[in-house]
C-alpha positions in Angstrom: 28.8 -62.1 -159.1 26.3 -60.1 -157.4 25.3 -56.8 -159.2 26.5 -53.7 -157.8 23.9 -50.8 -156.8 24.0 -47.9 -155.2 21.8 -44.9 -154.4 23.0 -41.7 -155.9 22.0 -38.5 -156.2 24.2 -36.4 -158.2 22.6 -32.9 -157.4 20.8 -33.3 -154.1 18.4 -30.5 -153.0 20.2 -28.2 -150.4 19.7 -29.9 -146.8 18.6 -33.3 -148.3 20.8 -36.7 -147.2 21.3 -39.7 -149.5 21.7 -43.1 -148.0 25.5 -44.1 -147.8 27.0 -46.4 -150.5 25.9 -49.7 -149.9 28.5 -52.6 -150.3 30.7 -50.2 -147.8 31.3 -53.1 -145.3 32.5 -55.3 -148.1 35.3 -52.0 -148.4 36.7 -52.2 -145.5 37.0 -56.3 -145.7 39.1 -55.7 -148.6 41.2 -52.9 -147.2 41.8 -55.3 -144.0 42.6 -58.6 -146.2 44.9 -56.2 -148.1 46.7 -54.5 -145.6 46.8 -57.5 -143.7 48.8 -59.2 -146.4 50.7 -56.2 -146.9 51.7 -55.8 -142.9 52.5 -60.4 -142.4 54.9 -59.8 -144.9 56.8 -57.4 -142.5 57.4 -60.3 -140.2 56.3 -63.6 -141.7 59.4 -64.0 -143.0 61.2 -63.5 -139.5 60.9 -67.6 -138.8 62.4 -68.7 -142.6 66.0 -67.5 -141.1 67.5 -70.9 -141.0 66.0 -71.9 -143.9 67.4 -68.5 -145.8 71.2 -69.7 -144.4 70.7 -73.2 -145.5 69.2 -72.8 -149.0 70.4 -69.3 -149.8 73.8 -68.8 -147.2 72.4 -65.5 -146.0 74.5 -64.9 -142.8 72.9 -61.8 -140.1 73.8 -59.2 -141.9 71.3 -60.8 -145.0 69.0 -62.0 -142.7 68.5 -58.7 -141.1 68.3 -56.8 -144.8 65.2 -59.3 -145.9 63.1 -58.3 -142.9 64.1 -54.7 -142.3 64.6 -53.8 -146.1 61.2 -54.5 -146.7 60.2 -51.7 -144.0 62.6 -49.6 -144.8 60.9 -48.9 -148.5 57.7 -49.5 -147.5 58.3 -46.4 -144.6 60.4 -44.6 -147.3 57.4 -44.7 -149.4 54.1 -44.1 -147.8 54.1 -40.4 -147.4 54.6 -39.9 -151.2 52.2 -43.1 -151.6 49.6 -41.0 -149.5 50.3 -37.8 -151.7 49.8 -39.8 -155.1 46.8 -41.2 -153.6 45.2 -37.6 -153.6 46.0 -37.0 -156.9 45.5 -39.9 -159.1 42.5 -41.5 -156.9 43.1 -43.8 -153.9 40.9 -46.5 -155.4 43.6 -46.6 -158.8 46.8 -46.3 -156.4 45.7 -49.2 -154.2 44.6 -51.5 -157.3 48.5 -50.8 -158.5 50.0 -51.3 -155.3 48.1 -54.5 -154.9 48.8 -55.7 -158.4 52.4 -55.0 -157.7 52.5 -56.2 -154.1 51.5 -59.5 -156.1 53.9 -59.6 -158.7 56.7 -58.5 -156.4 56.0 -61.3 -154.0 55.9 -64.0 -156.7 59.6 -62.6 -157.6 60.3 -63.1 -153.8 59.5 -66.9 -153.5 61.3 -67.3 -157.0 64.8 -65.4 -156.1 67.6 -67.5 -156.8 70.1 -66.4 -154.0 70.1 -63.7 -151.1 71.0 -60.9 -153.5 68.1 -60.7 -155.6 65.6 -62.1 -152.7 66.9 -58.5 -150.6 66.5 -56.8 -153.9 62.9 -58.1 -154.7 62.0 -57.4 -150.9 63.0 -53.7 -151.5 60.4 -53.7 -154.6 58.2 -55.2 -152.4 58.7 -53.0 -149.4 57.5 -49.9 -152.1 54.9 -51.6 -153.8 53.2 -51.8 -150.4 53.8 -47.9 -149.8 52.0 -47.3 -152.5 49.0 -49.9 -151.4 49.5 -49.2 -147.6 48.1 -45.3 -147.6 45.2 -45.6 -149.4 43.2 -47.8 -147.0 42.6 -45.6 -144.6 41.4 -43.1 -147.0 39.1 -45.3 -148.7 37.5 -45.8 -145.3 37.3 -41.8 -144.8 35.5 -41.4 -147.9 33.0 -44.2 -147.4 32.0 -44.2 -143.5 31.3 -41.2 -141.3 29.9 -40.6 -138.0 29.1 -43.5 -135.4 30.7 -46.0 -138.0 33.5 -44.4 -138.9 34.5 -44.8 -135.6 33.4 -48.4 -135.7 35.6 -48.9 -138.3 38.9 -47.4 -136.5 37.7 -49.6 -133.6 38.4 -52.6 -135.7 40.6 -51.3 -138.2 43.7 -50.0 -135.9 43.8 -53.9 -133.6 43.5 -55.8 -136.9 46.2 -54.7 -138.3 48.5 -54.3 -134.9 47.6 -58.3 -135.0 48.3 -58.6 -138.5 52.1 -58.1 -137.9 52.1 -60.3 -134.7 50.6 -63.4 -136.1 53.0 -63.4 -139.4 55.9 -65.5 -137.3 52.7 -68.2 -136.9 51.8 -68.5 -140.2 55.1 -68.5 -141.5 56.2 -71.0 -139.1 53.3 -73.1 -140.5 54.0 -72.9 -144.1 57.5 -73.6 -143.8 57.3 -76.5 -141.4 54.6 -78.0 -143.9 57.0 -77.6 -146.7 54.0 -77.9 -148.9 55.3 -78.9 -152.6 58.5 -79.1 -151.3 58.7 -75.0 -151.2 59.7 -74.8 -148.0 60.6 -71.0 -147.7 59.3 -69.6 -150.9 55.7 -70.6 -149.2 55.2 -67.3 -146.9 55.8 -65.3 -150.7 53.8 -67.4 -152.5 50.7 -67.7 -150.3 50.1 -63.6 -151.0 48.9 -65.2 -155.0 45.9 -66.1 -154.8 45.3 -63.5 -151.5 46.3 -60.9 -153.6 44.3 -62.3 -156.6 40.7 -62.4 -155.2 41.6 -59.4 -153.2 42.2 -57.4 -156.9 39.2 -58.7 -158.6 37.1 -58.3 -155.3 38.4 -54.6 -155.0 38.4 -53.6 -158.7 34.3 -54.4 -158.5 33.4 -53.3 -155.2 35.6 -50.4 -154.5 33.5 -47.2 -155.8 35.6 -44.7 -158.4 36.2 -41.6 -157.0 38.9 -39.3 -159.0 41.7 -37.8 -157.6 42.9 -34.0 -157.9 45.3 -33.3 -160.4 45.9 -30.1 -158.7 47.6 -31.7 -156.1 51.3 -31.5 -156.3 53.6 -34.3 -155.4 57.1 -32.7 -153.9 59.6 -35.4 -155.5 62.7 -33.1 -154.0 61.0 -34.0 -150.4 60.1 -37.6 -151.2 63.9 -38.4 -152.3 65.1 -36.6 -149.0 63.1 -39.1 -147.1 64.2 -41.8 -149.1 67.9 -40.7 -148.6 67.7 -40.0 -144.7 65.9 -42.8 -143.9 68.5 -45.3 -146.2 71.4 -43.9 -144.3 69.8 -44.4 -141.1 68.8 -48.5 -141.9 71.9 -49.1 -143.8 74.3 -48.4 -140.5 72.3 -50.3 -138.1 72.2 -53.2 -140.1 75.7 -53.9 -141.3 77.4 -51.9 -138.3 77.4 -54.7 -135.8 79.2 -57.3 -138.8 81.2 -54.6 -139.6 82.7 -53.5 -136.3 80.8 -50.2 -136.2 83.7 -48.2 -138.5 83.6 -44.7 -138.7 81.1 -44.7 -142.3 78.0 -46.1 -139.8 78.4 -43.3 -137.8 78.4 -40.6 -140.5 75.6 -42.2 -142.3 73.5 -41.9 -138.9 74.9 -37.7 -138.6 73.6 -37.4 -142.1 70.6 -39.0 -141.8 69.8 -36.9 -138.7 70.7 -33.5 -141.1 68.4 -35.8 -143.8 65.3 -35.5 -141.8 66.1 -31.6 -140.6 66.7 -30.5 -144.0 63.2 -32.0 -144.7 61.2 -30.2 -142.4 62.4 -27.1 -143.8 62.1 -27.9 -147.0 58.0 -28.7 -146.0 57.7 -25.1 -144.6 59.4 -23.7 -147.2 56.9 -25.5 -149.6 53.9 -24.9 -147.9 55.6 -21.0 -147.9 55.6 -20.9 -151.7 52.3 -22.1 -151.7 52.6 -25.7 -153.4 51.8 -28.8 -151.9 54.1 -30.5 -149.4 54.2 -34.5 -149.0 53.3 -33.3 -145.2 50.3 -30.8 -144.9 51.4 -28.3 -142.3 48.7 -28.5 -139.7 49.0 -32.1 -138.9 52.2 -31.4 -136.8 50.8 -28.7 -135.3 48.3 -31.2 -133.5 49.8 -32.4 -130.5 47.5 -35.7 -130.8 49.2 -36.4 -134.1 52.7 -35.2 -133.5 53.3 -36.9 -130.4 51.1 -40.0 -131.3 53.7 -41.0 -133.9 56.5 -39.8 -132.0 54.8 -42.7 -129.6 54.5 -44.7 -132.9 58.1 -44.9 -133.3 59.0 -46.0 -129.8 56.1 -48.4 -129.2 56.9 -50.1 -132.6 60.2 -50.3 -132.5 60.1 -52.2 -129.3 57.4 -54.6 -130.7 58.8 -55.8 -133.7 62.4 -56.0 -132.4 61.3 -58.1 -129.7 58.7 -60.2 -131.5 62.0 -60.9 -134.1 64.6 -61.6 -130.9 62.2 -64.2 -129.5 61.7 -66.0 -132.7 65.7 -66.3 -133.5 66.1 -67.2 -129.6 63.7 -70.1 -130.3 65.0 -71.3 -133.5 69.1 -70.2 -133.2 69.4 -70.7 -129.1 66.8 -73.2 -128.3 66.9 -75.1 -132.3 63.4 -75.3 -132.6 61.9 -76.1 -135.9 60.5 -73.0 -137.9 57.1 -74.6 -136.8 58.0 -74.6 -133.1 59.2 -71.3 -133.3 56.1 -69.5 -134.7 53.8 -71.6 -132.4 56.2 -69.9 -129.9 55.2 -66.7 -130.8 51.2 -67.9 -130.6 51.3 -66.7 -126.7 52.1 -63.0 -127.8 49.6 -63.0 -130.5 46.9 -64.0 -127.6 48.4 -62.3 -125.6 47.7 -58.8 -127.8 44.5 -60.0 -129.0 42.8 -60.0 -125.0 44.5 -56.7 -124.2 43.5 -55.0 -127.6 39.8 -56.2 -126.5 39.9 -55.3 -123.4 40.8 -51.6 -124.0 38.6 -51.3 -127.3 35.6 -52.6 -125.4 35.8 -51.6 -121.6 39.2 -48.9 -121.7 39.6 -46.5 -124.1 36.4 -44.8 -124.0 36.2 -44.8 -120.2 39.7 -43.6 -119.4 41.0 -42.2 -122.2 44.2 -41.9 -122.5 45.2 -43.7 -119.3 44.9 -47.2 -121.3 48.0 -45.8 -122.9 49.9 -46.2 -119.7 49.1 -48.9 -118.2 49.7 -50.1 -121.5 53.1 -49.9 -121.5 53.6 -51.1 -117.4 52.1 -54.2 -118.4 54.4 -54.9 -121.1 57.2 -53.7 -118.5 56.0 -56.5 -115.9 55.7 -58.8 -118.8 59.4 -58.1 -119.4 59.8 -58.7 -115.9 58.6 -62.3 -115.6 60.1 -63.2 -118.8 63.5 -62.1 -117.6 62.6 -64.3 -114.3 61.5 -67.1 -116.3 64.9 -66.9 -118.7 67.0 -66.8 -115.9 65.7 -70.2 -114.4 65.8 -72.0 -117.7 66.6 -75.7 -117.6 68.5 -75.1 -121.1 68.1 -79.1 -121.3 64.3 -79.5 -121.1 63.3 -76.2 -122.1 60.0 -75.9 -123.6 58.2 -73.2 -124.5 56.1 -73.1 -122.0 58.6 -72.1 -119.4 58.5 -68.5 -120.8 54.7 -68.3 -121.9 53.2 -66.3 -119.3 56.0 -63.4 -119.6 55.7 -63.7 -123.7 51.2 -63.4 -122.8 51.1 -60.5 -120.3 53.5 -58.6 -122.6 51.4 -59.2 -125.6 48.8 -58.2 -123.2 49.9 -54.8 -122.9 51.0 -54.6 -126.5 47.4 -54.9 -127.1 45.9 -52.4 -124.8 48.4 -49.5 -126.5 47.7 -50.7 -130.3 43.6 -50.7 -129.6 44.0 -47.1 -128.4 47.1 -45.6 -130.2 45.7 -45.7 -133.8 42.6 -44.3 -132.6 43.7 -41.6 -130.6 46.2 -40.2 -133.4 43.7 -40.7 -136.2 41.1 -39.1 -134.1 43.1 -35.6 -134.9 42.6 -35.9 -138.5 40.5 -34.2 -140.6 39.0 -34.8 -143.9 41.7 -32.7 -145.9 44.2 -34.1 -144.1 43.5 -38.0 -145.0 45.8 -38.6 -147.6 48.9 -36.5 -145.8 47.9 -38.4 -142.7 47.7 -41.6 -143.3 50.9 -41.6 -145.6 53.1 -40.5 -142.1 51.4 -42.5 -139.8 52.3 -45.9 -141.9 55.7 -44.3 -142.7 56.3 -43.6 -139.2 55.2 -47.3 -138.2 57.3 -49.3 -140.6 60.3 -46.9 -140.4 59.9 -47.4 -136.4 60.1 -51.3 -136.8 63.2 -51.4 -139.7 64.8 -49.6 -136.9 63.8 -52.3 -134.4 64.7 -54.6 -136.1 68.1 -53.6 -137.0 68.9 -52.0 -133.1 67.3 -55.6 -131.2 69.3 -58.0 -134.4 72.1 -55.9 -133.5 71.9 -56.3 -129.7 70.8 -60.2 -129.9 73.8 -61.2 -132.1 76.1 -59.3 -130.4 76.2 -61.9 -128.1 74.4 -64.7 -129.6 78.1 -64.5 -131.9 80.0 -66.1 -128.6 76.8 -68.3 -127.8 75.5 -66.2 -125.0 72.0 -66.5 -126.7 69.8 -65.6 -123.1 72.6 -62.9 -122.7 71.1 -61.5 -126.1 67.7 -61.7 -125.1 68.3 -60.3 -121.7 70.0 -57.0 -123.4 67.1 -56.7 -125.7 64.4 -56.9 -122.8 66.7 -53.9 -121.7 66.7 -52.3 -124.4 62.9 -52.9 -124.8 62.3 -51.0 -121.3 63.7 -48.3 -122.3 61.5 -47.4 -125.1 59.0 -48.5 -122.9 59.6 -46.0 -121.0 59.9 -43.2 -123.3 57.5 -43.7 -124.3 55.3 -43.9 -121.5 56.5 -40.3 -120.7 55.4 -38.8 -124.1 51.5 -40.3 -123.0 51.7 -37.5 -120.5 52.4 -34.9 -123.8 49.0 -36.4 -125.3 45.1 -34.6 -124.6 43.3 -37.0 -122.2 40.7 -38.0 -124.5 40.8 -38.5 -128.5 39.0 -35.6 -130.5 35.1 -35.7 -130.3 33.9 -37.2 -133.8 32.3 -34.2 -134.8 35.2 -31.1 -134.2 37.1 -34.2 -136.4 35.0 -32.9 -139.3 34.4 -29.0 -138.5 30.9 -30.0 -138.2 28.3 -29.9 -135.1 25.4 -31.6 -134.8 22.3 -29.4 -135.7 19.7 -29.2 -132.2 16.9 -30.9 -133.4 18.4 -33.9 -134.0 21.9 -33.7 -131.8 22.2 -37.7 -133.0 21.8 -37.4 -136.8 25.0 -38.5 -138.6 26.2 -36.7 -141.3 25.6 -38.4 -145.0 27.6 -37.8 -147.8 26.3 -38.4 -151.8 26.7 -42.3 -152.8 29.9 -43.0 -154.7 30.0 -44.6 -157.8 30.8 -48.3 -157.6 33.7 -49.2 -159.8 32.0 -51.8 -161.7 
């Protein structure tokens, strides 16, 4: 293995720069290969739903707890994930989380019946809250000026694609049924990821310590754990259930959850002790409403992405194979719209790319409803709906290019850790809700065999988040933060172009 250098100056003269550590860009592959495997596994496993009734007799209901009880930790987790990042050193936190993001996935593919498999997904779900927060930390404290933005640039669409091409993969590995694994596959392919990603990341990754002055509020971590439980737990069993009266509670409680933990932040931050949620960051309208737009846009995306997959394989009876090829369009689909608005949209309009986002996706919605309504259900092929599924992707790409980068662009440094923690909170809560609202909708009517009724009430559905959140766009500034009021710092006059270096870190060899 290559040796590991770095220039360092431990007590720099005042005014003097030192060059920036120098495997950085190997970093942030890490941070993307992880957080890649971390964010497929939210949806990888959205193809193996046959495969799940047949080898482990999961009906909806189970089917619905493997996907969205793997968000519904992971959200539940990242803001305290984020805090114990500050404290203990993001490098250590996201060497455990990866190590047990590892383990926990081996004791997916081994699970025995749908029981344990939900149960190991839940382990899952918070192993990757406490690998999830620290990326985008690590890339704070390692890139600044031009290429931090550079980073976000690539960072933000790598991981909105991450998510959308877990349905191919998945497909893939199951329909190769390589050793005869068939479903256990899309766990077991995160070994030897998560592997090379751990030795890779324990030598490159540069030490930095935490601060053990930093508090971490366990009496508001449980409250988000609680409220965001009895908001999941409804949604998913409600629609098997008949919607009795206990869903609906749970949902009033969970409501009161969330309220009681805003107060319980302010009073916190009052008493002068550290709050999972540093005060300031909602105080940005950039940040508040960006994940407010997080929510909605996510929600919409994931829900969708997880109708049109069981629509292919439960409706149309394609092959787990067929059904995540079916999902290829949407990946394209995302991946020419997120680089069209990184490389020609965001910086020129600002946040108009956010709304046209968003009407793309509605005319996308719009063609696909055309295109489901004149199906031949007898010689159906994908490509009847493929350019509905593209130009919706298309738009889903122009909104993720710019979304992470607009919201992140209100950050500053002693915010990271808080910051990144509610954004990835916010993200995976926003698709374990979509999941459970669009699995709820689709076999609603799927159950009497309506299956293009179902998807035609979760294109509705769909619209109308669409729409909301289209109208919160208007709430954000009309261009992100300028890179340098993100770090309190200005650029001196002599050299208005000179970016900022920090000391080199340590590599932790």
């Amino acid at each position: 293995m290559m040796e590991v250098s770095a220039v360092r100056d431990p007590s720099p003269a005042p005014g003097a720069t030192t060059e920036p550590y120098r495997w950085r860009w190997l970093v942030l592959v890490v941070m993307l290969v992880a957080e890649i495997m971390d964010l497929l596994d939210a949806s990888i496993v959205n193809v193996a739903g046959p495969d799940l009734e047949k080898s482990l007799d999961a009906g909806s209901a189970g089917l619905q707890w493997v996907i969205g009880g793997y968000a519904l930790t992971l959200g539940a987790g990242l803001v305290l994930g984020g805090r114990l990042g500050d404290r203990y050193g993001r490098r250590r936190m996201f060497l455990l989380g990866l190590a047990a993001f590892t383990l926990s996935s081996v004791l997916c593919a081994s699970a025995p019946g749908i029981a344990s498999l939900i149960v190991f997904r839940l382990l899952q779900g918070a192993a990757g809250a406490m690998l999830l927060p620290q990326g985008l930390g690590l890339l704070r404290e390692n890139f600044s000026g031009p290429e931090l933005t550079k980073v976000f640039a690539i960072f933000g669409p790598v991981l909105g694609l991450g998510g959308i091409v877990g349905p191919v993969l998945g497909g893939f590995l199951i329909e190769g049924d390589f050793f005869g694994l068939g479903w256990r596959a899309v766990f077991l392919v995160n070994l030897p990821i998560g592997l090379l990603a751990l030795i890779v990341a324990a030598r490159f990754v540069p030490r930095r310590p935490g601060d053990r002055a930093v508090r971490v509020d366990l009496s508001g971590a449980a409250l988000v754990v609680a409220s965001c439980a009895l908001l999941v737990l409804p949604l998913n069993q409600g629609q098997e259930n008949g919607w009795p009266l206990w869903t609906w509670l749970c949902m009033a409680a969970s409501v009161l959850g969330f309220a009681l933990f805003a107060v319980q932040q302010r009073r916190t931050a009052a008493a002068g002790r550290e709050p999972l949620v540093t005060p300031g960051l909602l105080r940005k309208p950039a940040f508040s409403v960006g994940l407010g737009g997080i929510a909605l846009f996510f929600s919409g995306l994931i829900g969708t992405q997880l109708v049109l997959t069981l629509y292919l394989q439960i409706g149309r009876h394609f092959t787990a194979g067929e059904a995540g090829l079916g999902n290829l369009p949407l990946a394209v689909g995302t991946a020419i719209g997120g680089a069209v608005s990184g490389a020609f949209l965001a910086d020129r309009i600002g946040r108009k790319v956010l709304q046209l986002g968003p009407l793309v996706q509605l005319l996308g919605a719009a063609v696909l409803w055309w295109e489901l309504d004149g199906l031949d259900t007898a010689s159906f092929t994908i490509w009847d709906i493929v350019p509905g599924v593209a130009v919706a992707g298309a738009g889903a790409g122009m909104v993720i290019a710019a979304l992470f980068g607009f919201v992140l662009a209100a950050v500053d440094d002693d915010e990271i850790g808080s910051a990144s923690g509610v954004l990835s909170a916010v993200q995976a809560v926003g698709g374990s809700l979509g999941i459970a609202v669009f699995g709820s909708v689709f076999f609603d009517r799927a159950g009497t065999g309506d299956f293009t009724g179902g998807f035609h009430r979760a294109l509705l559905v769909q619209a109308c988040l669409l729409v909301a959140f289209l109208a919160l766009t208007f709430l954000l500034p009309r261009k992100a933060r300028p890179e340098e009021e993100q770090h309190g710092t200005t650029a001196p006059a002599a050299s208005p172009d000179a970016p900022a270096r920090r000391p080199a870190p340590t590599p932790g060899a």
